[in-house]
N, C-alpha and C positions, 0 to 999 in steps of 0.2 A: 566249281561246284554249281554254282548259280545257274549255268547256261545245260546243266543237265536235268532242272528240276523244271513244274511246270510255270507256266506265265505266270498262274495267282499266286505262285507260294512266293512268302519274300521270307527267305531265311535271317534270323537276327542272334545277336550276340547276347545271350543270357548275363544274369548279371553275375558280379566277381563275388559271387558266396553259393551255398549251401543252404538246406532247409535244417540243417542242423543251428545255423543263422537266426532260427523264427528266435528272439530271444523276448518280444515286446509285442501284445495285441490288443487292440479295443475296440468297442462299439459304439457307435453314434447311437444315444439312444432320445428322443426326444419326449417328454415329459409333460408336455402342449397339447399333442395330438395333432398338431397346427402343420405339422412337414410330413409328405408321404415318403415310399422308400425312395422313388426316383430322387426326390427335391436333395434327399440326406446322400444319395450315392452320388450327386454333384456335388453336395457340399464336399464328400470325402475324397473324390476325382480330384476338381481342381484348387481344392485349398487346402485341408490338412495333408494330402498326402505329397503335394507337392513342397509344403512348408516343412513338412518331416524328412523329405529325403537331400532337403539341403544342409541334415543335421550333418557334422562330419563322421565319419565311419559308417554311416547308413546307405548299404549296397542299393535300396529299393523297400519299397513299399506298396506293399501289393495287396488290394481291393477286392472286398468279400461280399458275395451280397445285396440285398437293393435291386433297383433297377435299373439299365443302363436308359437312359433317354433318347429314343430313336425316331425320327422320321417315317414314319408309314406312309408309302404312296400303295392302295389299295386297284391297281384297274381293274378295269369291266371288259373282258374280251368281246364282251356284244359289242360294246360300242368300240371297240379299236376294230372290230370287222367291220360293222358297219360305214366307219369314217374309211377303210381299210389303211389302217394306220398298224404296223408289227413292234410288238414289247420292243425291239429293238431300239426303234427311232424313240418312243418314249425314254428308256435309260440313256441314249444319248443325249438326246433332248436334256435332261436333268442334270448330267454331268456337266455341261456346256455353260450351263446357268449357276454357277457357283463358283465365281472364280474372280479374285481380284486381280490387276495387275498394275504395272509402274508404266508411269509416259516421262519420265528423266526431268527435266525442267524447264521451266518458261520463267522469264524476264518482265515482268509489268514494273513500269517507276522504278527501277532501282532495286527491286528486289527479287527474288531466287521465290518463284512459288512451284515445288512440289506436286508434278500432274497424276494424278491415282485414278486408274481406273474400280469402283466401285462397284461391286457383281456379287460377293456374296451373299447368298439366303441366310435371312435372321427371322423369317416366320414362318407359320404356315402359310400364309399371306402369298409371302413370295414364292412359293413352291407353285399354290395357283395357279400364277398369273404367267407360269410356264409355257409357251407355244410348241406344241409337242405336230403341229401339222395345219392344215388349212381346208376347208370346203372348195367343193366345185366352182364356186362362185368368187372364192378368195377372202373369204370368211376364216377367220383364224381360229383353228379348234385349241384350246387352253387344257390344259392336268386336270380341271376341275371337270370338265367334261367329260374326260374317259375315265377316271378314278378318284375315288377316298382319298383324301389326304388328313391324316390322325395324328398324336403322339401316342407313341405303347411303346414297350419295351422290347429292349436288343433282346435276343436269345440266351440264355443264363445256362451255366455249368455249374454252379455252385452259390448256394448261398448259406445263411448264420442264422443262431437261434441263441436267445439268452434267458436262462435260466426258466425256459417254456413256456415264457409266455409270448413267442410269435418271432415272426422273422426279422433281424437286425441288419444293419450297414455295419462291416466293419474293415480294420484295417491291421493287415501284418508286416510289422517292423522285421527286416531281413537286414541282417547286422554283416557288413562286410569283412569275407574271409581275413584272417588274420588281426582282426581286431579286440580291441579290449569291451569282451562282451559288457563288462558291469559299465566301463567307461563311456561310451555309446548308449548305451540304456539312461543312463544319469542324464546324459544330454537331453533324448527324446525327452524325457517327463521333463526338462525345467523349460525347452522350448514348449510343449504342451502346456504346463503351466501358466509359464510367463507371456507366450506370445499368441499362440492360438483359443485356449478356451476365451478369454478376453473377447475374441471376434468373434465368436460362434453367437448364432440366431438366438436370443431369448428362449431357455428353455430346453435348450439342445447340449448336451454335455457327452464326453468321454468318458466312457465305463472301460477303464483298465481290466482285460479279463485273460490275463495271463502278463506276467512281469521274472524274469528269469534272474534278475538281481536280487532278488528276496532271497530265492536259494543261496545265490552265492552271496552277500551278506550274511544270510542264516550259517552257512559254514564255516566261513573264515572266524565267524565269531564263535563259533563253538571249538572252532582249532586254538584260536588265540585262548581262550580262556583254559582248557586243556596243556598248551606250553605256561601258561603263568603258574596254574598248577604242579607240573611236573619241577617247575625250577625251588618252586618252593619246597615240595619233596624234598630235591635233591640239597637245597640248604640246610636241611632240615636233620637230615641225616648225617651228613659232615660236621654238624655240631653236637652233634649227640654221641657219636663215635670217638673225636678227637677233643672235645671237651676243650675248646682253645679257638675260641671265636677269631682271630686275627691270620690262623692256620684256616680256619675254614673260606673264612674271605678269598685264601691264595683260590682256591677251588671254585666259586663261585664266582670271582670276577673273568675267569678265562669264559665260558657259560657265555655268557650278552656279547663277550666281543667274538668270539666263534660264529654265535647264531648272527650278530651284525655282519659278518665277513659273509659268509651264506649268503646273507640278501642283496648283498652291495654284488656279488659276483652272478646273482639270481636278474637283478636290475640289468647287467653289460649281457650279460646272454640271453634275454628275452625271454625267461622263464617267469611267469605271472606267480602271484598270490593264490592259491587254488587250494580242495580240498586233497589234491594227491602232493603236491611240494609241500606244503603245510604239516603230512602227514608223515614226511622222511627228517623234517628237523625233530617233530613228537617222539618218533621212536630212535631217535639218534642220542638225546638228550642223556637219558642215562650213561651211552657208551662216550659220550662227549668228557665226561669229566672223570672217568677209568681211569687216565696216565695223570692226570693232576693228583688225586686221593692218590693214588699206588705212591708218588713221590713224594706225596706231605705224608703221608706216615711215615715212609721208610727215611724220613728226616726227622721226624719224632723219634724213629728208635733209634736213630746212630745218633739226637743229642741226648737222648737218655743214657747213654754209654760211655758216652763224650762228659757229661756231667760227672756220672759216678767213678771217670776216671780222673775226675781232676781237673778236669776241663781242658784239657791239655792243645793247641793250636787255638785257632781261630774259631770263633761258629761259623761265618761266612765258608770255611773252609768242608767242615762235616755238613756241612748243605748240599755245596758240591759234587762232593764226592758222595751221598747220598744219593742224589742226582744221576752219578754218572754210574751209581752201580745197578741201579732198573730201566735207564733212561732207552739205553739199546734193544731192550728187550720187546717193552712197552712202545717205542716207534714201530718194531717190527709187526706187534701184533695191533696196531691201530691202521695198517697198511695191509695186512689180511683184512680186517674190517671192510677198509673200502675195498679193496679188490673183490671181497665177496659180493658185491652189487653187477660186477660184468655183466651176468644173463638178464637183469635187468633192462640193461640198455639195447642187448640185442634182440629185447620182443618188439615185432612189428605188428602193423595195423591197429585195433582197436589198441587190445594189452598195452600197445609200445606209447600210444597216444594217452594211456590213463596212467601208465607205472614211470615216464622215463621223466616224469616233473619230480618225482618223490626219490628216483634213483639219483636225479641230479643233487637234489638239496641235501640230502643225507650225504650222497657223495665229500660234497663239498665240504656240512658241520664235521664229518669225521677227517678230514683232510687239513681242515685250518685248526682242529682241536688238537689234533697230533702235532704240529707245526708247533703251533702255541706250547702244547706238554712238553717239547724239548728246548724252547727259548724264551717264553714271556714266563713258564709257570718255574722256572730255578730263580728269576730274579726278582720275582714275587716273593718266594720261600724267601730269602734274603732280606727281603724287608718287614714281610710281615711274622713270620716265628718269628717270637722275641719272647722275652721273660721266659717264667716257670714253666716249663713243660713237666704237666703232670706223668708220671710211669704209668706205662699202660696195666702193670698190676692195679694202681687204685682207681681204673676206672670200672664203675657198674657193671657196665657192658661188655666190657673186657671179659671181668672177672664170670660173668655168669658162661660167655662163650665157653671160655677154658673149660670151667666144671662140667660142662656138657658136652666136649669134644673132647675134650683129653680121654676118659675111658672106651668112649666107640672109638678112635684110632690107634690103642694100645689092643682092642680085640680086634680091630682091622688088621694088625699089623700078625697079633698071634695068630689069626685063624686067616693068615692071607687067601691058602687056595680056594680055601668056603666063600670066600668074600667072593672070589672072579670067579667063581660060579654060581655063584645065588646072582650077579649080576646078572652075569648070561642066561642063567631064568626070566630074570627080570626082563631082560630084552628081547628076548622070544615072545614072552607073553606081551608087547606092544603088537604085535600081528594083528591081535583080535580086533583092538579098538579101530588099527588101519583098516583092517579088512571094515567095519562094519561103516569106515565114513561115506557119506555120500560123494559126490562131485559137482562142482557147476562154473561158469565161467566167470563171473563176477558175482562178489554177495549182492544182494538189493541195495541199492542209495537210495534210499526215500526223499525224492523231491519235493516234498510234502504238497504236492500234486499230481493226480492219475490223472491218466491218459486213456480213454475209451475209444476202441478201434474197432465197431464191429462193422463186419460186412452184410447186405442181402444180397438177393439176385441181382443180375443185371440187367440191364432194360426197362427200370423202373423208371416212371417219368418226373419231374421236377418234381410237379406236385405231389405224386404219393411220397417222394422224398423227405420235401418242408414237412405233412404231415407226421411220422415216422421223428424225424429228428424231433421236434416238438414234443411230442411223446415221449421220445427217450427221455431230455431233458427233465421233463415235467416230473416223470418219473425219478429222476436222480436227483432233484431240488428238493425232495421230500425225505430224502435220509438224512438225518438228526447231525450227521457229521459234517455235511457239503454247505460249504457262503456261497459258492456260484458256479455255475455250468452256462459254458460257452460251446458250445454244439455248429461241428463245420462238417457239410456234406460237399463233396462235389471238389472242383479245386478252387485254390485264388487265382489272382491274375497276374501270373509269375510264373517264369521259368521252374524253379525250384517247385512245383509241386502238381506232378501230372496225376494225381486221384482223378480215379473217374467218379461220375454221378453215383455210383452206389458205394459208394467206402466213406462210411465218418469218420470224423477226426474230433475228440470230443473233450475238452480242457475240462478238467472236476478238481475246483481249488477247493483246498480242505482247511477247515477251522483247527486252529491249532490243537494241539492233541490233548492238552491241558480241558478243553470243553469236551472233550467228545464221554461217550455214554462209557461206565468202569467195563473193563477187562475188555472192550474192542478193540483190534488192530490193525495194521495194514490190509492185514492178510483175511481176516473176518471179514473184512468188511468191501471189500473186494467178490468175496464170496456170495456177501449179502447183496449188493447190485446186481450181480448175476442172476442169484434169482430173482430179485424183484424185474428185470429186463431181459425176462425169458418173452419175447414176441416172436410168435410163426416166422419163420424167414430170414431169420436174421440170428447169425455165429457172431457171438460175443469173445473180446480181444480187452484187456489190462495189462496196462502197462503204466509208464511214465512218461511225459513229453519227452527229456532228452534223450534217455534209454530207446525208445523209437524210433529218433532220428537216427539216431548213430547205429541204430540194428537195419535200420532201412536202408540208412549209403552204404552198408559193409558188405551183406549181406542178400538186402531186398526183401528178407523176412519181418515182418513186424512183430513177429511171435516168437515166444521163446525156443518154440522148435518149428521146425520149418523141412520140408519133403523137396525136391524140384526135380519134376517129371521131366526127360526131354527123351525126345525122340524127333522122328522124319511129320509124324501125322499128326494134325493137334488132335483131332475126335481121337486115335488111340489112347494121345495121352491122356484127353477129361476122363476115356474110360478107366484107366489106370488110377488118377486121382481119388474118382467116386468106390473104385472098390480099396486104397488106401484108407480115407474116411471112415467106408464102414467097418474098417476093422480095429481102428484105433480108437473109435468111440467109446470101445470096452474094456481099454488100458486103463486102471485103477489113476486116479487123481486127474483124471481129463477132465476139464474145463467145457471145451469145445474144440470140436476138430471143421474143421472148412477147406473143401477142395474145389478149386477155382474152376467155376462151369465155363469151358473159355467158348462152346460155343452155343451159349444161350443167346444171344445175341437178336434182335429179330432187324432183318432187310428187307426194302421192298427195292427190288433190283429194275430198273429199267432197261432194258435189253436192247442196243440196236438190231434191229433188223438193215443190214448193210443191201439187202435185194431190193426193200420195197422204198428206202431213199434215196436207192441212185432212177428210180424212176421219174421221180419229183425236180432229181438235179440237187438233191441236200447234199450237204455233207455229217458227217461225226457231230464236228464242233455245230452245225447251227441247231440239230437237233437238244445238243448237250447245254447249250446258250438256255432253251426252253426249262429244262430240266433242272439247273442250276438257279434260272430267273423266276418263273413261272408257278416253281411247285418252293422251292427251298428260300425266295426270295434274294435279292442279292442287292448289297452296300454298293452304291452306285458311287456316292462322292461324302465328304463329311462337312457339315458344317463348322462354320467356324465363330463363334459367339464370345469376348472376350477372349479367357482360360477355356472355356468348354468347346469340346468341340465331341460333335454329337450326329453320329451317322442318317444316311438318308437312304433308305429300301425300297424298293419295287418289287413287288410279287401279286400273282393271282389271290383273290376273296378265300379267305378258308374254307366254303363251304364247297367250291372247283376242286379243292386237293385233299380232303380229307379221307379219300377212301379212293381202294385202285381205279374203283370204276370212273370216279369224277377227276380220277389224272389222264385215262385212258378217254376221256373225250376232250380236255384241253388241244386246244387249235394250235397248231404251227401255221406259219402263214409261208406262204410257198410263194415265187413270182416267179407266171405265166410266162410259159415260151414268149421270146421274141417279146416281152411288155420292155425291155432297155434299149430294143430298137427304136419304137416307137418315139417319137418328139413330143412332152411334155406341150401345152397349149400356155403361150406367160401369162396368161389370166392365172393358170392354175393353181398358182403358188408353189405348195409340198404337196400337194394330191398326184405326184408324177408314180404315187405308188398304187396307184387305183386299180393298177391290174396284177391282183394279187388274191390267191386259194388260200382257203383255209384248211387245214387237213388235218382231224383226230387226230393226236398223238398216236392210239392205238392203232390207225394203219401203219406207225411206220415201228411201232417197238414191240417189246414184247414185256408185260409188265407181270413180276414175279413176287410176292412173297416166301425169300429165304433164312433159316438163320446159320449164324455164322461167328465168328470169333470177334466178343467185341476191341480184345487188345492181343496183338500177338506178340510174346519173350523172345527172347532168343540168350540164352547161355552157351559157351564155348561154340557158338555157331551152327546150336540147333535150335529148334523150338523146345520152350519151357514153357511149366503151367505150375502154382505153388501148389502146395496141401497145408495149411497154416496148423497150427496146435496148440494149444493154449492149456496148462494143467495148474496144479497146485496141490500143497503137500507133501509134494516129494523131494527128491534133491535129482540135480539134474544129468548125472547119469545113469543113474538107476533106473528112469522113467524112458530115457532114450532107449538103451539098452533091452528094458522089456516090450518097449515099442517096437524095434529091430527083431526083435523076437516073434512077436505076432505079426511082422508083415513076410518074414523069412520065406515062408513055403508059398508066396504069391507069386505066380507065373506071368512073366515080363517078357513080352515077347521081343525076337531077335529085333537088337538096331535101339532098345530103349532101354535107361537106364533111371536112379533113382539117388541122388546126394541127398544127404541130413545136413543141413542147413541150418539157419537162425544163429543162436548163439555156443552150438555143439561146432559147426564150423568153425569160430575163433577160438575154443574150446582145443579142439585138436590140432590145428596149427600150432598152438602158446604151445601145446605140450609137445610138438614135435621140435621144434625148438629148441625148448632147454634139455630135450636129453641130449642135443649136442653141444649144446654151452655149457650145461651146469659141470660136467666131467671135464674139460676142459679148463674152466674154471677152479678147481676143486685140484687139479693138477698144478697151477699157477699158487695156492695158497700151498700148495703141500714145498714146492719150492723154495715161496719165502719162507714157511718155517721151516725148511733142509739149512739156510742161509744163514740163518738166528740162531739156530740150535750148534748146528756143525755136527751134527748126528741123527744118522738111521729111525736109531732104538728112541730117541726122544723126539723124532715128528712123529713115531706113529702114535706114543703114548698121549702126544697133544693131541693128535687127531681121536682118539676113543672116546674123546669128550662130544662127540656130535654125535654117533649113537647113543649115546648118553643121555643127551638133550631131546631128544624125538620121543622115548619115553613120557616124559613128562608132556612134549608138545603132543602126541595122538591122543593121549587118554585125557588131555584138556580138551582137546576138538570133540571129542565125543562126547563128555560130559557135557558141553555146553549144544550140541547137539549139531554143530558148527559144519558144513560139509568142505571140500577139499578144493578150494578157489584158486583164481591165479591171485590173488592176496592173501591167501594163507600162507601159498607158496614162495610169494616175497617176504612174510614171514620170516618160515623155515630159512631161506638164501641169509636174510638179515643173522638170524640165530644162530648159522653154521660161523659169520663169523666172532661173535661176541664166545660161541663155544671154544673159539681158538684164541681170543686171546684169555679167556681164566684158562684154561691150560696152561699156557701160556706163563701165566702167574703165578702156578699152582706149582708147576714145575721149576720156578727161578729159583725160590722161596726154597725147596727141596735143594737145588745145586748148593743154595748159597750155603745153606747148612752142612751140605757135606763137604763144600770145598774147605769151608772153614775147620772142620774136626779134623780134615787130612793137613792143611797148614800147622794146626797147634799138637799134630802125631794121637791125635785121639783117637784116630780110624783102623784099630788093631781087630776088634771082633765082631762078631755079627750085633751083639750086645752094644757096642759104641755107634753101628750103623743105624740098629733100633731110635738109641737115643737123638742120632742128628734129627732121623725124620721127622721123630717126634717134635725135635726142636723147630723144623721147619714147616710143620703144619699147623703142631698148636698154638705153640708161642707167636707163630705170623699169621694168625687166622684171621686177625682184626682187619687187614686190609683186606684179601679175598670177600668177608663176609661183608665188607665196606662199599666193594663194588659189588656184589650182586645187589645190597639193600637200594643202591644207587640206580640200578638197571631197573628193578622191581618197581623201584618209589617212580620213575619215568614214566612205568608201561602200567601199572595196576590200575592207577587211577581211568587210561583209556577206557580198561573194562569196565567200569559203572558212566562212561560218560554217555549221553543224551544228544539228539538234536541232529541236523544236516552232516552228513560227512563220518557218523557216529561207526556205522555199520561197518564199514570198509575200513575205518581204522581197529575197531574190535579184531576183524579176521587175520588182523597183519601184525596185531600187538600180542592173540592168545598162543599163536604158537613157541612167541620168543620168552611170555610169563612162564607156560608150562616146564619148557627146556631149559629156558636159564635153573628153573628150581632143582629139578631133577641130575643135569647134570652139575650144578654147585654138591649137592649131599653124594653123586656119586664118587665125583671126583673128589673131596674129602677124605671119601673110602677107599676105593678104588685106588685111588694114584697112590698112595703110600705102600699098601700092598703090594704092587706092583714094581717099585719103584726097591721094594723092599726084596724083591726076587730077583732083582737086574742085578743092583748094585752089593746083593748079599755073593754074587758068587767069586770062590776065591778068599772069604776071609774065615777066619777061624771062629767056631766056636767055641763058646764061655765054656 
């Protein structure tokens, strides 16, 4: 590859991360006034950044800002014509004189002395004292003679702004791929701490202005305090049901060593602490302790039986057997559970990278909870029932269930058909609330920092840049809610992030939410910036910092919706974009719309003329030497100072290049026929160039102002150009979809086409997806309950509990006003299987009672059938109602919980509260009805 590209490029190996990586940034800010920016971008060159990136896990650290400290050699083309000396001999002249080397060793006395040749430039001084050529006479003409020699600044792409009051030095931590972001963070700040501020100049300090471990501290700890929560629920209820604290313990101890097992297996598979693992033990927790309750009761009732008959064998024995009469049941339906996770695991890209930490760890709690419910929780029961077991008649709770269930399942059972069609009312009428949800790809995480991304034009120069950000800033430091704004135009100095000079990148750390002014929210106040940072030229973009990165590697969009133009011609396509723009400006809840002007660009094109320098004898390259050294300046060699090391330039006086006309007289120096024949005179020194023309650039080029495309795309192997979109207020397929609508009847001419982009892209992936997982899936659970059951007719009746469930889950989505995510969606997946196993339950409960009235010959009429149901719904409702209170006490609390990670757990806990509710009271109804029409046919009536 090397030997195809040209001489100057040196291609290099980026570093081993992402700008998804930026996880750490700061600013040198000096509080003296005493250090200019150059002095602070040496300080951040060669001591902080290179003290930082010997933290371990730190891919690079890459420098914002400031200025670089450069060598200016300024010549004077009068006097290199007059000396007739060409730019040329000058940069070699300068490269020649900056060079150390080794002479091996020498022996004096006995000892080894180290011969070093010494040649580096360490001042202006020495730049000077350069011999760049000699007089007639052999007089040595020096650098100082034909040119300036200054300190100014390298050429800048990007520089920093804090909190607007003026331009910073700063620096971006890039956390290498695969690492432990919080762990790596924690390091940078205690080296910062411990090693570096200690040396820094009097005065001069690090202004942390963005720190990515806050988030994830802020999450974990809003998770952890949520599972401490939920366990306490879960205890909570176990002893208020079974009245018999040493029974509940059985329950509550399998809980810790489940979630322990989780993590220990979370540890060997390099699944991290995060707010999505974190999130699949939360909603696990309830279904974690199902098969423990289902067996400590159904041990309560058979020693309640066992008592009143005398006590007859062992207790150890009616534990047992207890044990073994739900144990099969309850494995089968805790292995639907997990199996219901499958399309989980098979979402890729974004989806797969946020959902498959939470598919694992849930995985897992229901996997080592099932394991434990058929081996550590019977031998638990065995030690800890002991004593009085009260009858479940004199318990409270009991007692109040029965009175309120017993008469709705005796009219469940008389008015059966009324029942399974008021159902099927019931279920029809979930349409409405589906139809009216919105859609979008993931709810909001609130990083509790935005991200400000707006673009202007292109071709803007540094300076109106710096000014412009400043402004932003200035502006943004004055809302009541904002501690700091760190404002980045331009890029850093890293692989990982090709911004051009017109795209900001703009961190707005926000004061906790506890300060901010009553009834403001995310979403206001987002609103409110925008207007306050309504400036001419400039499309406004909110977001989040990680949300951005991760929409920009996926996708390339930074905006929630996103257009990409590609065709054969870029000017077709900016046309195409600019009449996109205007039409979507007038889509209800648009923010800003922005279509990428690809050829505003401005060139000033130097043209060879190939006729009028082969008259001269030039070639391409000496003309393009001029052009490159003369007008653009060029890094000739770099010094080398300690750690710093600090470029050295040659180029023509600014006031020679600033306009076409004053490039279009710069001199090339041409040598005269026949002047290499000629024999130099040895007086002459380096004067053997004395016979040498100078020739306007403008006889030999053609000097043009063009403009033209400042960055060209390329998607699937055409040219692309975005159309960004930024809204609010709506939900995000609705806003798509009305956008699709008003660009419909826009004529795209042959060869060009138009993808939706942003986050609607991973959007319809995720959903294409699971509609061939989830049926699939849904197939594999229908199995294992065919396996469990050993009947047709009783897996479909388990299965009627998940329409069932979706009832209650839509008309909670809508109520809460919640739109249709891929986390609601994990939801729903979670829900379908907790709806199979209470079927599951609901139905055992039903067998056990009928099997038993056909053993003891009581199963003669419809009348004795009535009765078993009864027997198996009401008289066992304690545990069914034991474990939904347990799933409920799990997941409600999520709904009122606060803080990092909050949001995304809400979408994924409200569709399994809604459903679990709805289908617990259907199935109540429902299955005994039903159950009561199966098993009525065939027997006599009373």
């Amino acid at each position: 590859m090397r030997n195809k590209l040209p001489a100057e490029v040196n291609p290099t190996l980026g570093p081993d991360a992402t700008s998804l990586g930026w996880g750490f940034s700061y600013a040198l800010v000096d509080e003296t006034g005493k250090y200019d920016l150059a002095q602070l971008r040496s300080l951040q060159d060669y001591n902080l950044k290179l003290a930082i990136e010997s933290v371990p896990g730190v891919s690079q650290v890459a420098s914002l800002g400031g200025f670089v400290k450069q060598y200016q050699i300024t010549v004077d083309p009068v006097r290199l014509s007059a000396l007739n000396i060409p730019i040329s001999k000058v940069m070699e002249a300068v490269r020649k004189s900056n060079r150390d080397v080794e002479g091996r060793v020498i022996e004096l006395s006995g000892v080894e002395y180290m011969v070093r040749g010494r040649g580096y430039i360490k001042s202006l001084r020495d730049l000077e004292e350069i011999a760049v050529g000699a007089s007639g006479n052999g007089t040595p003409v020096y650098l100082r003679d034909v040119a300036r020699i200054q300190l100014g600044p390298e050429i800048r792409r990007g520089l920093a702004d804090l909190d607007g009051r003026g331009e910073v030095v700063a620096g971006i931590v890039v956390v290498r791929f695969g690492e432990n972001v919080l762990s790596v963070i924690e390091r940078v700040k205690e080296r910062l701490k411990r090693d570096i501020e200690p040396s820094l100049p009097k005065g001069v300090k690090a202004v942390v202005t963005y720190d990515r471990s806050e988030l994830i501290g802020r999450a974990i700890d809003t998770l952890k305090e949520e599972i401490l929560k939920l366990s306490i629920a879960v205890s909570v209820v176990c002893i208020v049901f079974l009245f018999h604290l040493p029974s509940a313990l059985v329950v509550i101890l399998t809980l810790p060593i489940a979630i322990l097992i989780s993590f220990i297996c979370m540890f060997y598979l390099g699944v991290t602490s995060n707010i999505m693992s974190l999130s699949g033990i939360a909603i696990a927790i309830g279904a974690m302790v199902d098969a423990s309750i289902i067996m400590v009761e159904n041990a309560h009732k058979k020693l309640e039986d066992w008592e009143a008959a005398g006590r007859p064998g062992s207790r150890a024995d009616v534990i047992v057997g207890a044990a073994k009469e739900v144990g099969p049941s309850l494995f089968f339906s805790l292995l639907v559970i997990t199996v219901g996770f499958l399309p989980v695991f098979t979402l890729e890209a974004q989806a797969g990278r946020l959902f498959k930490p939470l598919a694992y760890t849930k995985t897992f709690a229901m996997l080592f909870s099932s394991f434990l419910a058929v081996t550590l929780t019977p031998v638990l029961m065995t030690l800890f029932i002991r004593g009085k077991i009260r009858p479940e008649e004199k318990n409270p709770v009991s007692r109040l269930l029965h009175f309120f269930y017993e008469p709705v399942a005796r009219l469940a059972l008389r008015f059966r058909k009324s029942v399974i069609v008021l159902a099927l009312i019931v279920l029809a009428a979930t349409v409405y609330p589906f139809m009216k949800l919105g859609s979008e790809f993931m709810p909001p995480l609130y990083e509790g920092t935005l991200f400000y991304m707006p673009v202007t034009v292109p071709a803007a120069s540094v300076a109106e840049v710096g000014k412009l950000l400043t402004l932003q800033d200035k502006i943004i430091k004055q809302v009541p809610e904002v501690a700091q704004v760190f404002g980045k135009a331009g890029r850093a100095e890293t692989a990982t992030d090709p911004a051009p000079l017109e795209m900001f990148e703009t961190v707005i750390n926000l004061k906790p939410e506890s300060e901010w002014r009553p009834g403001m929210t995310v979403e206001k106040l987002k609103n409110e910036l925008n207007d306050a940072l309504s400036i001419p030229g400039v499309s406004n973009s909110f977001t989040m910092p990680i949300k951005a990165r991760i929409d920009m590697l996926s996708t390339g969009i930074r905006t929630p919706v996103g257009i990409k133009v590609m065709g054969p011609d870029i000017g077709e396509i900016e046309k195409i974009g600019l009449a996109l723009e205007d039409r979507l400006k007038s889509v209800p809840g648009t923010r800003s719309v922005y279509a990428e002007r690809v050829t505003t660009g401005y060139f000033l094109d130097v043209v060879i003329r190939r006729d009028r320098i082969a008259r001269y004898g030039l070639t391409v390259d000496d003309v393009q030497e001029m052009v490159s050294s003369a007008i653009g300046g060029e890094n000739v060699t770099t010094t080398v100072e300690g750690r710093g090391r600090y470029p050295v330039n040659v180029r023509y006086p600014r006031e020679l290049r600033n306009d076409p006309e004053s490039i279009r007289r710069i001199l090339v120096p041409v040598m005269m026929p026949g002047a290499q024949a000629a024999p130099a005179p040895a007086s002459a020194g380096m004067s053997a160039t004395r016979n040498i023309l100078q020739i306007p650039l403008g006889e030999l080029v053609d000097v043009r102002i063009v403009k033209g495309p400042t960055a060209i795309k390329s998607e699937e192997g055409q040219l692309a150009a975005y159309v960004y979109v930024d809204f609010s207020g709506r939900d995000f397929g609705g806003y798509v979809n009305e956008a699709k609508t008003r660009v419909a009847d826009l004529k795209i001419p042959e060869g060009y086409r138009l993808t939706w982009s942003g986050e609607y892209e991973n959007l319809v992936r995720t959903h294409e997806k699971l509609k061939m997982v989830i049926p699939l899936t849904l197939l594999i659970i229908i199995i294992l309950i065919y396996f469990n059951t050993k009947s047709a007719t009783k897996t479909a009746i388990v299965l009627l509990a998940v329409p069932f469930s979706l009832v209650g889950s839509f008309w909670l989505l809508y109520l809460l006003n919640y739109n249709m995510s891929i986390a609601v969606w994990v939801g729903i997946i979670a829900l379908a299987g907790l709806d199979a196993e209470t079927g599951v339950v609901m139905l055992l409960y039903l067998d056990l009672a009928y099997d038993q009235w056909r053993k003891e010959g009581r199963m003669r009429t419809v009348e004795d059938l009535r009765e078993s149901i009864m027997h198996g719904a009401v008289k066992r409702i304690r545990p069914k109602i034991m474990t939904v209170s347990v799933i409920l006490a799990g997941l409600i609390p999520i709904m009122f919980s606060h803080g990092a990670g909050a949001d995304v757990m809400k979408r994924i806990a409200a569709p399994m509260v809604g459903g679990v509710v709805t289908s617990t009271i259907l199935e109540l109804i429902i299955y005994p009805a039903i159950y009561r029409i199966w098993k009525g046919r065939g027997l006599a009536k009373p």
